[in-house]
C-alpha positions as CSV (number, residue, x, y, z in Angstrom):
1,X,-87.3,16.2,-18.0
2,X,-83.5,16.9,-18.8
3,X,-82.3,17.5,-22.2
4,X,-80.6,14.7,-24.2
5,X,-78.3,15.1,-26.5
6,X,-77.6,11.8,-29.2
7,X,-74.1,11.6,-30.3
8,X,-72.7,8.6,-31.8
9,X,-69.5,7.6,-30.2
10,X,-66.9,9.1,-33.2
11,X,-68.4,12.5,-33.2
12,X,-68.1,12.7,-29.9
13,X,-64.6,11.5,-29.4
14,X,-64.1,14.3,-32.4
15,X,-65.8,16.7,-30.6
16,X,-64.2,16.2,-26.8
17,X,-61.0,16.2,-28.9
18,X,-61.5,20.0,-29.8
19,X,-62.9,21.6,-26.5
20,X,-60.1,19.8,-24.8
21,X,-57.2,20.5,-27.0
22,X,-58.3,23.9,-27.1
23,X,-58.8,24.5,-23.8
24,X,-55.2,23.4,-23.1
25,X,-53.7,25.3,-25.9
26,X,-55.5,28.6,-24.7
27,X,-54.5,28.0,-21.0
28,X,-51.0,27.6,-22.0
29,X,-50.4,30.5,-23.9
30,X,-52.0,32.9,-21.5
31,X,-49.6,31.4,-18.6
32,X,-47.1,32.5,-21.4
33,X,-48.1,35.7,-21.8
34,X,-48.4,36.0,-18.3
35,X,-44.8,35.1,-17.4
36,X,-42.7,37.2,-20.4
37,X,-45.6,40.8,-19.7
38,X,-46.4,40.6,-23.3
39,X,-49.6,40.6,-25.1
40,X,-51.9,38.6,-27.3
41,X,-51.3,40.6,-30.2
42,X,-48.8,37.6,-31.3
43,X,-49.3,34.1,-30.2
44,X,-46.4,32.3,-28.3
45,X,-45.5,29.0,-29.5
46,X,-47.1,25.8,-27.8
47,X,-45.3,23.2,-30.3
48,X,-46.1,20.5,-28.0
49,X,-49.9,21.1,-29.0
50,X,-49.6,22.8,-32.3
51,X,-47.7,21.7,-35.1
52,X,-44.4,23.9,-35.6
53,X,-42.8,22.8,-38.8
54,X,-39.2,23.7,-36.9
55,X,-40.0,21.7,-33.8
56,X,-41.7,18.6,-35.0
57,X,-39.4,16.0,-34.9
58,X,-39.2,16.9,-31.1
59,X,-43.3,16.4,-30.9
60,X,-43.9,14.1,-33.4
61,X,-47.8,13.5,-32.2
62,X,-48.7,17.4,-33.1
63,X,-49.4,15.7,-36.5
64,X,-53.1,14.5,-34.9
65,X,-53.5,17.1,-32.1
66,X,-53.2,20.4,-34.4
67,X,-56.4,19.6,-36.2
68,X,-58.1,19.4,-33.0
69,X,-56.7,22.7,-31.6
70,X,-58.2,26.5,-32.3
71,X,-57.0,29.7,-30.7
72,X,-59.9,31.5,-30.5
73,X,-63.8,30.9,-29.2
74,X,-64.9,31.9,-32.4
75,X,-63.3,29.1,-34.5
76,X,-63.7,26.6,-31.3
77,X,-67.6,27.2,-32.2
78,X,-67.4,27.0,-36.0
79,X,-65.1,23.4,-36.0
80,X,-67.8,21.9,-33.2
81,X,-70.9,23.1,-35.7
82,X,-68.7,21.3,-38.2
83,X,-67.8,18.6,-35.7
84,X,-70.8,18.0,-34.6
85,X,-73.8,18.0,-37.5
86,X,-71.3,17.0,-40.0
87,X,-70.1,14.0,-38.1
88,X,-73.2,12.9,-36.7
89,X,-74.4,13.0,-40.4
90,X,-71.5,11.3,-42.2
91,X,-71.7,8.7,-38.8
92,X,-74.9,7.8,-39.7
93,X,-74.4,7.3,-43.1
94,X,-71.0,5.4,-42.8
95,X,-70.4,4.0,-39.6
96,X,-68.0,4.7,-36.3
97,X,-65.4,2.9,-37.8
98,X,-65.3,4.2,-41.0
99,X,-65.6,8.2,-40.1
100,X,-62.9,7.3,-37.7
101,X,-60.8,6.4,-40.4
102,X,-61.9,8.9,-42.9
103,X,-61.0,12.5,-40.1
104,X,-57.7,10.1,-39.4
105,X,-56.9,10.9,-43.2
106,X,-58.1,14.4,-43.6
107,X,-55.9,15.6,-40.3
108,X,-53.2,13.7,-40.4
109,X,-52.0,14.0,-44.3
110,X,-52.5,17.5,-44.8
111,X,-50.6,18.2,-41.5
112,X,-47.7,15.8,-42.9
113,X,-47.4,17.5,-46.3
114,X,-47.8,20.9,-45.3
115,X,-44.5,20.6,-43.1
116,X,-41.9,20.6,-46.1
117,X,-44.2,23.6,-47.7
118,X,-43.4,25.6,-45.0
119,X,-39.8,24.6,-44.3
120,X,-39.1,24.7,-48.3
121,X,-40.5,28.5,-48.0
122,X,-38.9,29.5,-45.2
123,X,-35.4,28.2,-46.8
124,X,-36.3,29.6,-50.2
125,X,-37.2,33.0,-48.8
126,X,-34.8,33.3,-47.0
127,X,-37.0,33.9,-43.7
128,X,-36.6,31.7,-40.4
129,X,-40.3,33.1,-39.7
130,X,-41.9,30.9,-41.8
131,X,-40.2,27.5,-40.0
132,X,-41.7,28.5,-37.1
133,X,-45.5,29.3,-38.4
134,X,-48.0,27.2,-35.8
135,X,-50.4,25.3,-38.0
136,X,-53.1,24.4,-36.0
137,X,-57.2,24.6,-36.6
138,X,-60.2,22.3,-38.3
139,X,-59.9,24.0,-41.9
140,X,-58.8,20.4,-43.7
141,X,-62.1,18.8,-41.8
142,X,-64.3,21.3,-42.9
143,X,-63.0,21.1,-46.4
144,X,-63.0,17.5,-46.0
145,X,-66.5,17.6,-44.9
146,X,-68.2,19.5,-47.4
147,X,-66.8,16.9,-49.9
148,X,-68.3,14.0,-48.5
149,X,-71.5,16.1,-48.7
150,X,-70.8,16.7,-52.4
151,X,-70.5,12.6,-52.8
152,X,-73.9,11.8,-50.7
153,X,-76.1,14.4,-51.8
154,X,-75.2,16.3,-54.2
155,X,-78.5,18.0,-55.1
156,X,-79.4,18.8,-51.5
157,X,-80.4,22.3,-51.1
158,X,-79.5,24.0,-48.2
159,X,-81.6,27.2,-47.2
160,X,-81.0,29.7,-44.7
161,X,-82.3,33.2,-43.1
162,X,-85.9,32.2,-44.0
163,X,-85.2,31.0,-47.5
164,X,-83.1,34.1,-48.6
165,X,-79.9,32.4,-49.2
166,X,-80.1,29.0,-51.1
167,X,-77.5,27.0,-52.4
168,X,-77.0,23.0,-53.3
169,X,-74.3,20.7,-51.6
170,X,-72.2,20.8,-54.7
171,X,-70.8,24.0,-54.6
172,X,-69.9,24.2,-51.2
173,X,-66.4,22.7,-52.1
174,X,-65.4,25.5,-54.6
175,X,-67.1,28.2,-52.3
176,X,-65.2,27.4,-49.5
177,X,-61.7,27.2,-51.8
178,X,-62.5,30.7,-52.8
179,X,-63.1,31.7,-49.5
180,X,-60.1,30.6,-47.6
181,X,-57.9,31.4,-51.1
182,X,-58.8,34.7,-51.1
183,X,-58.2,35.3,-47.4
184,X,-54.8,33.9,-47.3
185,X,-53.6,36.5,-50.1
186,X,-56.3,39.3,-48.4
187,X,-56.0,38.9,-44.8
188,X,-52.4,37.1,-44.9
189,X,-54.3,33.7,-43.5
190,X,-52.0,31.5,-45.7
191,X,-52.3,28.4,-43.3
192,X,-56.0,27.9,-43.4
193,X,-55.7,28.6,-47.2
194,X,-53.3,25.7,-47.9
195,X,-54.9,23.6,-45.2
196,X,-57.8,24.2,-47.2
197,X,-56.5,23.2,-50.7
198,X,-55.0,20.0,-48.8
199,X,-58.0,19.0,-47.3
200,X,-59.9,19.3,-50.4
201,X,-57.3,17.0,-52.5
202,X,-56.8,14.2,-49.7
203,X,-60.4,13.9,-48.7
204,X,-61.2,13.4,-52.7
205,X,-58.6,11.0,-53.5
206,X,-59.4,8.9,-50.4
207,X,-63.0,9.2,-51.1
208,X,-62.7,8.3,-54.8
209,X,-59.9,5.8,-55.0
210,X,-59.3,3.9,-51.4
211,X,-62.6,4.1,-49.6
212,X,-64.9,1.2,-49.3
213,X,-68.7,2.1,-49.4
214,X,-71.5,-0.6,-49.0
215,X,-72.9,-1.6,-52.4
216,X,-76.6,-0.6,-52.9
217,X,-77.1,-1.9,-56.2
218,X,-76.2,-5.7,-55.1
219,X,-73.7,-6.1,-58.0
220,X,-70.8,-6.5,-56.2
221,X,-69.3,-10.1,-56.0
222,X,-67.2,-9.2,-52.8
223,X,-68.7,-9.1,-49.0
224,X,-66.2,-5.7,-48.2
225,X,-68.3,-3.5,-50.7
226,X,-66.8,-1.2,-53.7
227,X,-63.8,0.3,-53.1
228,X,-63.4,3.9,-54.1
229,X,-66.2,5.7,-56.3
230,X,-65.8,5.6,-60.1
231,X,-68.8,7.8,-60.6
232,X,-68.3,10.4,-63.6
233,X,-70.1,13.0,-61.1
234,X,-67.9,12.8,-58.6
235,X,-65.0,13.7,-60.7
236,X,-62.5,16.4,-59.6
237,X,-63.5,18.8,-62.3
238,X,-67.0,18.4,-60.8
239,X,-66.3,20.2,-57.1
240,X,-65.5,23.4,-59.4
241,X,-68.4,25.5,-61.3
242,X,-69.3,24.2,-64.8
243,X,-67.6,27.1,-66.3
244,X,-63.9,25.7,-64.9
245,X,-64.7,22.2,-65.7
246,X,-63.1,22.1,-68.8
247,X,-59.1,23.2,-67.9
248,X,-59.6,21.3,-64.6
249,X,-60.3,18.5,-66.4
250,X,-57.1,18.7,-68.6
251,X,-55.2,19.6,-65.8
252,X,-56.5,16.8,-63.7
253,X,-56.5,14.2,-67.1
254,X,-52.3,14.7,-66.9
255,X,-51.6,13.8,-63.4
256,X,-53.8,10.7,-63.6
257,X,-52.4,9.5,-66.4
258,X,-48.7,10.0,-64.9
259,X,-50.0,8.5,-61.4
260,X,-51.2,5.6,-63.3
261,X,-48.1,5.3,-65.4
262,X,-46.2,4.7,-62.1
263,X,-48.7,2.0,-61.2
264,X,-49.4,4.6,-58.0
265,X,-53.2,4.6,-59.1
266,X,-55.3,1.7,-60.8
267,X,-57.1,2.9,-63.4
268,X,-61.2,2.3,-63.0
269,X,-62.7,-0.3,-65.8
270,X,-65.7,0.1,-67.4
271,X,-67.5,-1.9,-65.1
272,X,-66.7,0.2,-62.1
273,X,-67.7,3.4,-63.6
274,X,-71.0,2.0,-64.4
275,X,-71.0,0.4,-61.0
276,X,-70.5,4.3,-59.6
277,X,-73.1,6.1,-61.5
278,X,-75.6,2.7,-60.5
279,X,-74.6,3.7,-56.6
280,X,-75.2,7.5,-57.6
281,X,-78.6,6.6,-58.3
282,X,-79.0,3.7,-55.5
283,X,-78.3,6.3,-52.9
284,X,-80.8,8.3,-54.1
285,X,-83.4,6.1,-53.8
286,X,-81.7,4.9,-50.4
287,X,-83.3,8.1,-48.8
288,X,-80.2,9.4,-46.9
289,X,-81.2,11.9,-43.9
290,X,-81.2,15.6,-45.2
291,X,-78.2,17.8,-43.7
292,X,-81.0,19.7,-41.9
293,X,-83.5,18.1,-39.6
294,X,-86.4,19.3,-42.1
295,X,-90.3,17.9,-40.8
296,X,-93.3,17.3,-42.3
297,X,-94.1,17.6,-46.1
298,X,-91.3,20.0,-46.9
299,X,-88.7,16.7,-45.7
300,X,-90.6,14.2,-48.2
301,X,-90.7,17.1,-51.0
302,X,-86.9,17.5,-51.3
303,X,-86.2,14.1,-50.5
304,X,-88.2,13.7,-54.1
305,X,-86.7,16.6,-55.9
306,X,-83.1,15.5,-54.7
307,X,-83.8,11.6,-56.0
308,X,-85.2,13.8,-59.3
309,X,-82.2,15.6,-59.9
310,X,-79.5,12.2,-59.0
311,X,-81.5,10.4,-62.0
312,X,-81.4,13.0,-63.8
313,X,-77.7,13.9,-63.6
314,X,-76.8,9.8,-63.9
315,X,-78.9,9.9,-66.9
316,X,-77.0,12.2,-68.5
317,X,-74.0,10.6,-67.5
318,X,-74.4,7.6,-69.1
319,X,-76.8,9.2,-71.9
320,X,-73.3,11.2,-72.5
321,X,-70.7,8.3,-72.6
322,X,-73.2,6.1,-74.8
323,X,-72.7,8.7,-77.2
324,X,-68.8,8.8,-76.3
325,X,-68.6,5.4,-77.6
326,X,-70.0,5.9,-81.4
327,X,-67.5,8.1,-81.7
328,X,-63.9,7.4,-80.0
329,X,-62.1,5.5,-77.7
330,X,-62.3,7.8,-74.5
331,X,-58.7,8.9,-73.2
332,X,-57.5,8.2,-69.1
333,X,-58.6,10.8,-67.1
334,X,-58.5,11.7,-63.3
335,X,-62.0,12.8,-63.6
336,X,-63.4,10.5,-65.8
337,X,-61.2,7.5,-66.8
338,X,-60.9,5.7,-69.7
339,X,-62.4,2.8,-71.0
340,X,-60.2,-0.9,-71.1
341,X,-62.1,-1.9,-74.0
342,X,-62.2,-1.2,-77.4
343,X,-65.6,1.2,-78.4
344,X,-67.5,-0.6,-80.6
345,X,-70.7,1.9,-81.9
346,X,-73.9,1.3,-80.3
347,X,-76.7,1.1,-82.5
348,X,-79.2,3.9,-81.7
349,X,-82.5,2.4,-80.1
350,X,-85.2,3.6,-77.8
351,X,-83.9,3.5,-74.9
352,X,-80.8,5.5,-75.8
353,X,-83.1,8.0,-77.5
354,X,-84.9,7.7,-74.5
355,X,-81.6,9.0,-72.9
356,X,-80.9,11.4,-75.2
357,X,-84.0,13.2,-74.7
358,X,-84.1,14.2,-70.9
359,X,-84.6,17.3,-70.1
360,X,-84.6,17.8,-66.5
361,X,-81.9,20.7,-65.8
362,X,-80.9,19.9,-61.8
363,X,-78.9,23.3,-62.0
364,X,-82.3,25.3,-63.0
365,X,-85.0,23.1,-60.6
């Protein structure tokens, strides 16, 4: 019996994408090498496949193939792991059309914007090097990736090596910043780190402003679903450790105010942030897939804890903006915006002492 291999249609349009791309761009650099006698220490331009900030109004269509092209086997194998268990699992959870349209944003922006960075630093510093840096590689869909995984499961727990490393969805974001930041000042791999930091802000503001997601809580009077997510966990501040929430938060609170100011962004109403954290918990109870294909008992248990940990964590959330209201009229913020409506104090009752008295702690299950 042969071996068959499900992938939905996106992923796999994705995935031919790379090993194609790749394969060209490889082929076509060797011939280079091959007809100047140099060597691979440097890697001859191919601008028609890569993006070359100097050449690309001459290859316009670089903008979509340089996320899809890696110059080595060793990051052709990391982007297809990406490719092909992070698609499959944001396909199943989304849709062809819509993970279609979500890698669409995550290559093509960050390929868009980082073209005047690197012309703007080769004028500045004086160096004609920099014009012709070739951007190319997967780093803004990984990024992009791991924060779709911090919107749908949060409070996953992914294990590895037997259980020795363990870590939850949420701080893959931050990790992977840290990662790529420190190698581009390290190693001198400055593409993948701004690549990185692109891919992080473009995949968030599509994902929290301008993407529709079905509505699992039935409260939405539209067929189309709610657009963006207004949840107060999925606030920029929270892709960074609890410790950096705070100045991320003020940092972030500025910009939204002046991208609202100049009617760029719409500000969320009260009735769309409590329509987020109700989805927080809806998908929780929605059962979405784990990342890994986990069997038996061990599937159903952290299915449970995970649904533990969302209620917890939109418990809070709310249990923390009741208590917002008895005391001030809440400021815009990018992370957690304001409120349109005047506070008016809540009377304390049982069910916000109810609130008020959790105790589950996700970040010490």
């Amino acid at each position: 019996m042969s071996l068959r291999i499900n992938i939905p249609p996106a992923t796999r349009i994705c995935l031919v994408s790379l090993l194609t791309l790749s394969l060209l761009y490889n082929i076509a650099r060797w011939r280079q090498i091959d007809t100047t006698g140099g060597t691979p220490t440097t890697s001859p331009l191919v601008p028609y496949l890569t993006l070359v900030p100097s050449y690309f109004f001459y290859y316009p269509w670089t903008i979509v193939t340089a996320a899809f092209v890696e110059q080595n086997i060793f990051t052709v194998l990391l982007n297809a792991a990406t490719i092909f268990y992070g698609g499959k699992y944001l396909e199943r959870a989304w849709g062809s059309r819509e993970l279609s349209k979500f890698v669409a944003v995550v290559a093509v922006i960050p390929c868009v914007v980082i073209i005047p960075i690197y012309l703007a630093w080769g004028a500045l510093g004086g160096s004609s090097t920099r014009s012709l840096t070739q951007i190319c590689g997967g780093v803004s869909i990984q990024a992009s990736f791991l924060v779709a995984f911090k919107q749908l499961v949060p409070e996953h727990t992914v294990t590895i090596f037997k259980g020795l490393v363990k870590m939850r969805v949420k701080h893959f974001p931050a990790l992977f910043l840290l990662l790529n930041t420190m190698s581009g000042f390290i190693l001198g791999t400055d593409t993948a780190a701004i690549l990185a930091w692109l891919g992080i802000l473009v995949s968030w503001t599509y994902l929290r402003f301008y993407k529709r997601q079905p509505d699992l809580t039935g409260t939405s009077s539209a067929g189309t679903g709610i657009k963006g997510d207004a949840s107060e966990t999925f606030a920029f501040a929270c892709l960074f450790p609890d410790v950096m929430q705070p100045p991320i938060a003020f940092a972030a609170d500025q910009v939204y105010a002046v991208l609202v100011a100049v009617k760029i962004l719409t500000p969320f109403s009260d009735d769309d942030i409590a329509s987020g954290n109700e989805q927080v918990l809806a998908r929780g109870e929605a059962g979405l897939p784990t990342l890994l294909n986990a069997r038996g008992s061990a599937r159903g248990a952290s299915k449970r804890e995970e649904a533990e940990r969302r209620r917890a964590i939109a418990l809070k959330a709310l249990d923390r903006r009741l208590q917002n209201a008895t005391v001030s009229r809440p400021q815009p913020s990018l992370g957690e915006p304001s409120s349109q409506r005047p506070a008016t104090p809540t009377p304390a009752g049982p069910s916000q002492s109810m609130l008020g008295e959790t105790s589950y702690n996700p970040d010490h299950a």
